[in-house]
C-alpha positions in Angstrom: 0.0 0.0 0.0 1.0 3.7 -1.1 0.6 6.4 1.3 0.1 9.5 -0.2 0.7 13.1 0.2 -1.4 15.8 1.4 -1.3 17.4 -2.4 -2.4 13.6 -3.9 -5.0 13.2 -0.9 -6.7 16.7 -2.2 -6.6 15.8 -5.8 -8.6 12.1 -5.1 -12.0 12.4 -6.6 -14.9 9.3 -6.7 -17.2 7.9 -4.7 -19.9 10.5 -4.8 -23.2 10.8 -6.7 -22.7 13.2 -9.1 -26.1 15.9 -9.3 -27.0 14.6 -12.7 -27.3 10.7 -11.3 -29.1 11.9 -8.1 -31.9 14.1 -10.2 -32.0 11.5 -12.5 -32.6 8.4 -9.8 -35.0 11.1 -8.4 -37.5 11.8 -11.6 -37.6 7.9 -12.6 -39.1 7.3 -8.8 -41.5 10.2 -9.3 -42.3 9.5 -12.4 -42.8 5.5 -11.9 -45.1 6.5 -8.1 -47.1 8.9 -10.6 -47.6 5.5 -13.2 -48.7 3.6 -10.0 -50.9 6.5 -8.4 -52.7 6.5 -12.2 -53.8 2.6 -12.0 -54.3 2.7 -8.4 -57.0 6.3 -8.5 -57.7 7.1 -12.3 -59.2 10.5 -12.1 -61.0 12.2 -14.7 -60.0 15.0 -16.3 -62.3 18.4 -16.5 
């Protein structure tokens, strides 16, 4: 195992959701509840 420097420790990126993934994730639930909510309590429209 390498240890590293404090200048490589700065410059380590990953392990994070980036915003597009989380807003992503975050319209296919809303959008799949809403699909659900539909076929459970069809409303008409006026």
């Amino acid at each position: 195992m390498k240890k590293l420097s404090k200048e490589e420790l700065v410059k380590v990126n990953g392990g994070g959701i980036s915003l597009g993934v989380g807003l992503l994730i975050g319209a296919g639930v809303i959008f799949i509840i809403g699909v659900i909510d539909g076929f459970m309590r069809p409303l008409k429209c006026n």
